[in-house]
MMTF fields as JSON, N, C-alpha, C and O atoms, coordinates in Angstrom:
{
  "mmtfVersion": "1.0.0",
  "mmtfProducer": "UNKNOWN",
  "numBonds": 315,
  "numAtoms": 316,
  "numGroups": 79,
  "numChains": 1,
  "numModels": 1,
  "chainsPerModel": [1],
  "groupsPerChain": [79],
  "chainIdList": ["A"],
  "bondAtomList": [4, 2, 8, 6, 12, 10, 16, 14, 20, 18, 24, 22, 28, 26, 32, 30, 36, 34, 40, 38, 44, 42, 48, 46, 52, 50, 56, 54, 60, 58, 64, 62, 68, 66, 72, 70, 76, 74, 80, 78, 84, 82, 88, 86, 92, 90, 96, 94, 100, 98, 104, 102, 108, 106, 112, 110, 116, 114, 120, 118, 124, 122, 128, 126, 132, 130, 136, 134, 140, 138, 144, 142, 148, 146, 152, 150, 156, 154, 160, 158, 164, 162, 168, 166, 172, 170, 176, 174, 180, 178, 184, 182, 188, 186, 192, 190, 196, 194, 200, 198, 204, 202, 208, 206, 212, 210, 216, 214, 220, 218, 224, 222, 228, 226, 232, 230, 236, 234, 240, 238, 244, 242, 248, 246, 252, 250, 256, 254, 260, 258, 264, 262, 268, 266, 272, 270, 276, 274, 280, 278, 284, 282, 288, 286, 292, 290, 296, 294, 300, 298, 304, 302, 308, 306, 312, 310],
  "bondOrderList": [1, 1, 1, 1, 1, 1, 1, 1, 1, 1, 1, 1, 1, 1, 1, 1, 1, 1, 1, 1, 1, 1, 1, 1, 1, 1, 1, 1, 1, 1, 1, 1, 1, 1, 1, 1, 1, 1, 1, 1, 1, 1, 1, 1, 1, 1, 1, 1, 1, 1, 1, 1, 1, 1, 1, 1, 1, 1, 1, 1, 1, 1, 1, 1, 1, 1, 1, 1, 1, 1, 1, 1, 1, 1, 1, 1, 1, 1],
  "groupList": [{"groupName": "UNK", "atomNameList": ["N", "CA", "C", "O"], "elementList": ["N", "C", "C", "O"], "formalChargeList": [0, 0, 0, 0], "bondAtomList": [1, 0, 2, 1, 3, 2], "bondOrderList": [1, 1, 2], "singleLetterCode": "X", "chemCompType": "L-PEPTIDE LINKING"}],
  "groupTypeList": [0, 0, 0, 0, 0, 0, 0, 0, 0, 0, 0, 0, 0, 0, 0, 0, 0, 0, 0, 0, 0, 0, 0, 0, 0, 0, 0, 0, 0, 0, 0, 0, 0, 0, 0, 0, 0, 0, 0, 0, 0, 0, 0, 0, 0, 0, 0, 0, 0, 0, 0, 0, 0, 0, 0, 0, 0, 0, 0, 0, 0, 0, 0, 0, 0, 0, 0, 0, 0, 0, 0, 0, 0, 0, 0, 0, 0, 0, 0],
  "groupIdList": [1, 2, 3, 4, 5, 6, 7, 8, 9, 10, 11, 12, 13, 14, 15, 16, 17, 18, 19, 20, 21, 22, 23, 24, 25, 26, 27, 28, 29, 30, 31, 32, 33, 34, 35, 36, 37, 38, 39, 40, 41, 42, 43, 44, 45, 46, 47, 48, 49, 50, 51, 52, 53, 54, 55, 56, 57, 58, 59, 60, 61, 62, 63, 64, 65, 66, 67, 68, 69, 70, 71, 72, 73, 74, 75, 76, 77, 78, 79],
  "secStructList": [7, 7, 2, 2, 2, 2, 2, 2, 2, 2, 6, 6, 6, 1, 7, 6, 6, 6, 2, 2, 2, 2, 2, 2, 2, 2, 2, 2, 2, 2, 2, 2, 2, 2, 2, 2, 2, 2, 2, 2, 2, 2, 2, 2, 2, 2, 2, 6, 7, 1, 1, 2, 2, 2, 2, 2, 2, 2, 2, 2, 2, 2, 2, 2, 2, 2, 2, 2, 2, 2, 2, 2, 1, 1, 7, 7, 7, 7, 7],
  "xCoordList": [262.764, 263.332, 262.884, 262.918, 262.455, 261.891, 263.093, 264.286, 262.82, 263.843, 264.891, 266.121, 263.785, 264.842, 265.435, 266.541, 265.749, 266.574, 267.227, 268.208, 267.188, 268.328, 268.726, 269.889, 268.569, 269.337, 270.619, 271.749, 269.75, 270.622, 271.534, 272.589, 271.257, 272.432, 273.994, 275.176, 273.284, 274.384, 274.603, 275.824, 274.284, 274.863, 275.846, 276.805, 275.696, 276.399, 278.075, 278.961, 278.224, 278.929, 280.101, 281.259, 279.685, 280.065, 280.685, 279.959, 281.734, 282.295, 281.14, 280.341, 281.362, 280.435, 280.225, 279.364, 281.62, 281.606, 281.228, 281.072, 281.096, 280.208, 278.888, 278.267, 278.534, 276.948, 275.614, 274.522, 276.153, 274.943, 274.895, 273.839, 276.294, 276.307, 276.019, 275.173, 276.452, 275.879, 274.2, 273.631, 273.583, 271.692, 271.507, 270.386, 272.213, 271.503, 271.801, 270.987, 273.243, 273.074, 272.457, 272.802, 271.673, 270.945, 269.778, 268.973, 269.6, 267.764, 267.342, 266.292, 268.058, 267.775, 267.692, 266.525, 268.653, 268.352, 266.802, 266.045, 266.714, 265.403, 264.448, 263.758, 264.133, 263.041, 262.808, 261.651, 264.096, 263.863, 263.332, 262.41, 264.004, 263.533, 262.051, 261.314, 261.896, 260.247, 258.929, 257.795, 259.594, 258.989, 259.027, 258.871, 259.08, 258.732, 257.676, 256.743, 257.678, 256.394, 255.256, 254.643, 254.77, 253.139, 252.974, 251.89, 254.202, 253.766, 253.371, 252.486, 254.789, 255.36, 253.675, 253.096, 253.472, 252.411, 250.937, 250.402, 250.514, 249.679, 249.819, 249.0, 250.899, 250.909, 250.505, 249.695, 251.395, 250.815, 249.305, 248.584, 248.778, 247.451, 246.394, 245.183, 247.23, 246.117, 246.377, 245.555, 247.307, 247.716, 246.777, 246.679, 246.089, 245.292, 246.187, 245.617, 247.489, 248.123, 247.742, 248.476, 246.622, 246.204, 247.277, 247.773, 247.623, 248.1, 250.006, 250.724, 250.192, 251.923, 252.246, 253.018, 251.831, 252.219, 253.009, 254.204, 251.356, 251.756, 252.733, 253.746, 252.503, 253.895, 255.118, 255.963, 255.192, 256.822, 257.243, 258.092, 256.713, 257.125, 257.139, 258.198, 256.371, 256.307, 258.131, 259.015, 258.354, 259.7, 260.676, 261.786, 260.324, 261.854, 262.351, 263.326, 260.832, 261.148, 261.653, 262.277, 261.202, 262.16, 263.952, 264.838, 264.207, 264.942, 266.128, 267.342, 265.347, 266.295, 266.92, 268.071, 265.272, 265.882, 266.834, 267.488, 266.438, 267.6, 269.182, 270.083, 269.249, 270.657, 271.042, 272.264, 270.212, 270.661, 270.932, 272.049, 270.079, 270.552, 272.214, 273.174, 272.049, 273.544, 274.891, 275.95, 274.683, 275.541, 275.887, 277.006, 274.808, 274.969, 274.908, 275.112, 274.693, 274.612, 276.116, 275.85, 277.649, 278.367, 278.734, 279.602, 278.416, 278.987, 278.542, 277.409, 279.638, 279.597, 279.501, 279.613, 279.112, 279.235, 280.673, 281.41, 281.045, 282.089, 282.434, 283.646, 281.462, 281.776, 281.451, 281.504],
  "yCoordList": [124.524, 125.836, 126.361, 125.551, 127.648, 128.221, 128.929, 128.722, 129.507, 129.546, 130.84, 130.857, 132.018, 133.314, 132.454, 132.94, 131.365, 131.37, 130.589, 130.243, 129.974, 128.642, 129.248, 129.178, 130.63, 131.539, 132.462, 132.828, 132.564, 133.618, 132.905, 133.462, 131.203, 130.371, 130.217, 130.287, 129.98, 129.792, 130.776, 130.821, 131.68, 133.777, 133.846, 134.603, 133.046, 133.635, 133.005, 133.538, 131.554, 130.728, 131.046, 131.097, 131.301, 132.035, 133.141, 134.133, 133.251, 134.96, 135.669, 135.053, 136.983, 137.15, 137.427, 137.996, 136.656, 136.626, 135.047, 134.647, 134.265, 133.102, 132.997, 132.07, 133.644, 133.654, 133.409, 133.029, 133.854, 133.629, 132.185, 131.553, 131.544, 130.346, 129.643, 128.775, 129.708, 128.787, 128.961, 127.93, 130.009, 130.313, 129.407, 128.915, 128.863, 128.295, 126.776, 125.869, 126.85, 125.048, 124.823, 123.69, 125.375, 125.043, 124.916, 124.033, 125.967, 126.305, 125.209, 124.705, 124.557, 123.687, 122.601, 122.225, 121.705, 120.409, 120.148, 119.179, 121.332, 121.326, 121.253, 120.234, 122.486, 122.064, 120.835, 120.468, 119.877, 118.689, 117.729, 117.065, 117.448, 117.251, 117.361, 116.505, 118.117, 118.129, 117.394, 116.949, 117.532, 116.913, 115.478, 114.992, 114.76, 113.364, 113.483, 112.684, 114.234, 114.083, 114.122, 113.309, 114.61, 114.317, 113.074, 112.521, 112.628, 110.967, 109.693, 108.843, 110.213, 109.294, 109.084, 108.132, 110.56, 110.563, 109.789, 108.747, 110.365, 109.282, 108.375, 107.957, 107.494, 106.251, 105.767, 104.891, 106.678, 105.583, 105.962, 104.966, 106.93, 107.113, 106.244, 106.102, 105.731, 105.028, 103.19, 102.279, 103.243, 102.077, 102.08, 101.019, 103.077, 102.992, 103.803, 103.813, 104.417, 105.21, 106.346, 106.536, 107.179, 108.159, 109.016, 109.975, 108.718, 109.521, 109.845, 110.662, 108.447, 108.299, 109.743, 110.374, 110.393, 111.388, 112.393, 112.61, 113.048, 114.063, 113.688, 114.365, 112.452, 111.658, 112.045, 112.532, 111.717, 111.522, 112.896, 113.307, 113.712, 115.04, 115.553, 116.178, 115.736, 116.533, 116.001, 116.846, 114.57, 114.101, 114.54, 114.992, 114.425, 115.175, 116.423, 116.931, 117.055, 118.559, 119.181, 120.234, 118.196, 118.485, 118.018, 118.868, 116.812, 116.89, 117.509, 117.343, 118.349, 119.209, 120.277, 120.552, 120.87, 121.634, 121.834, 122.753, 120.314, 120.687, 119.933, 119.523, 119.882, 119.142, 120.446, 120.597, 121.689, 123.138, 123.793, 124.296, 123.858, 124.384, 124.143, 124.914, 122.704, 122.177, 122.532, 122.831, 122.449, 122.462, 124.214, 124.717, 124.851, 126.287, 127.101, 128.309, 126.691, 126.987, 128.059, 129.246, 127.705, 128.65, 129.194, 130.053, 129.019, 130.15, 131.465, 131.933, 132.011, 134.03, 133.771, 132.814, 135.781, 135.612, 136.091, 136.762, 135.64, 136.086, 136.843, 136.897, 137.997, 139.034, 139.777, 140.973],
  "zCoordList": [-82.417, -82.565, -83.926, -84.852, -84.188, -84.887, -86.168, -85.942, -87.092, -87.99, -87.427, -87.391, -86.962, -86.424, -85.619, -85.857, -84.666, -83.407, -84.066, -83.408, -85.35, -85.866, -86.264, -85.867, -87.484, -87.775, -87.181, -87.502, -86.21, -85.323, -84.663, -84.359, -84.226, -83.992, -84.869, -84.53, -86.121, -87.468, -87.641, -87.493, -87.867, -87.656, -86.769, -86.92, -85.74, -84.649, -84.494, -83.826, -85.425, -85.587, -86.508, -86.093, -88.024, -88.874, -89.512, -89.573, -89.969, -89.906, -91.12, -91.826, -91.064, -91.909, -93.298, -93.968, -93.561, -95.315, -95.501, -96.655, -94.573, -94.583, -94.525, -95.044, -94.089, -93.663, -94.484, -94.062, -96.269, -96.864, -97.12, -97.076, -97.448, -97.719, -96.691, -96.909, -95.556, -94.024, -94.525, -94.882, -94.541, -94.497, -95.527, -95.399, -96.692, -98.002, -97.082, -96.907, -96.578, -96.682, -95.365, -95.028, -94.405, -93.643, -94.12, -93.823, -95.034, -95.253, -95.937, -95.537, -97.149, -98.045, -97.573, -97.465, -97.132, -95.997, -95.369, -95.419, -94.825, -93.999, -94.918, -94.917, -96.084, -97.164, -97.672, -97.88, -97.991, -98.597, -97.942, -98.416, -96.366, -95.514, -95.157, -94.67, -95.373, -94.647, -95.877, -95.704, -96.799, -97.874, -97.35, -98.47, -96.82, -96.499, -95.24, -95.315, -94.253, -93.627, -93.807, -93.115, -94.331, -95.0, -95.736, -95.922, -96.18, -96.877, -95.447, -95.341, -94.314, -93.573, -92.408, -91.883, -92.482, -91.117, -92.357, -91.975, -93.587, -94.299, -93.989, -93.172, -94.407, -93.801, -92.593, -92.289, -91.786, -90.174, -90.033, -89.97, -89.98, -89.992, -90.89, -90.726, -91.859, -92.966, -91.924, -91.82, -91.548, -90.484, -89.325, -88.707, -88.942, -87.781, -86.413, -85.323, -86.527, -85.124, -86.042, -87.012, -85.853, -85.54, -84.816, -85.408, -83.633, -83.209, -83.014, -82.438, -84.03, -83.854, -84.436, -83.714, -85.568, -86.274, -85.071, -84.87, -84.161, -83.367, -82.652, -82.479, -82.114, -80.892, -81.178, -80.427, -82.72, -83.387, -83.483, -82.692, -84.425, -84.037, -83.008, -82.957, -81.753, -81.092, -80.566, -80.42, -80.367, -79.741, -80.841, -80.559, -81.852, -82.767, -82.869, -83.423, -81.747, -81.987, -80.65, -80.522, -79.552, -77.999, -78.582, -78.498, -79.056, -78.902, -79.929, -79.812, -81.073, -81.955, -80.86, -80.523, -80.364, -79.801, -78.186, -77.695, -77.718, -76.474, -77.234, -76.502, -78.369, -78.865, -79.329, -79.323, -79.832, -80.689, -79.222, -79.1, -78.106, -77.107, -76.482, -76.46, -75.999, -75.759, -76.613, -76.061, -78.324, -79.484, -79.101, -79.213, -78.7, -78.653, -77.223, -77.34, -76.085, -74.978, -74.917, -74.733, -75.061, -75.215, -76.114, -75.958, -76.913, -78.082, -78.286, -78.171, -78.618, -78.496, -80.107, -80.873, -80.214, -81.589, -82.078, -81.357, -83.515, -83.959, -84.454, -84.662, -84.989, -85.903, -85.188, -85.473]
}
């Protein structure tokens, strides 16, 4: 899931004197976060799985997003 639709998820959750603070403590997690993949996929690649990198992400990224779907499938918005 792309950032407008995670946004617009946590937007939608939130009243809206919450909202800037929900956008920081989502946004930041993720920046820090992502700072370890380019070390993690070096590695396995310098290991010889070439191809674990794409494998692993492509599966962390089905299942963010059918767990953001499910987490969000009913929710209205609140404001």
């Amino acid at each position: 899931m792309d950032i407008p639709a995670r946004s617009s998820y946590v937007m939608a959750v939130v009243t809206p004197a919450e909202r800037v603070a929900a956008a920081s403590f989502t946004a930041v997690p993720r920046s820090l976060a992502s700072a370890a993949g380019p070390a993690i996929a070096g590695w396995l690649m310098a290991e010889g799985w070439d191809a674990a990198p794409f494998l692993v992400c492509a599966a962390l990224k089905i299942a963010y997003d059918v767990a953001m779907l499910a987490m969000f499938a009913k929710v209205r918005e609140s404001g």
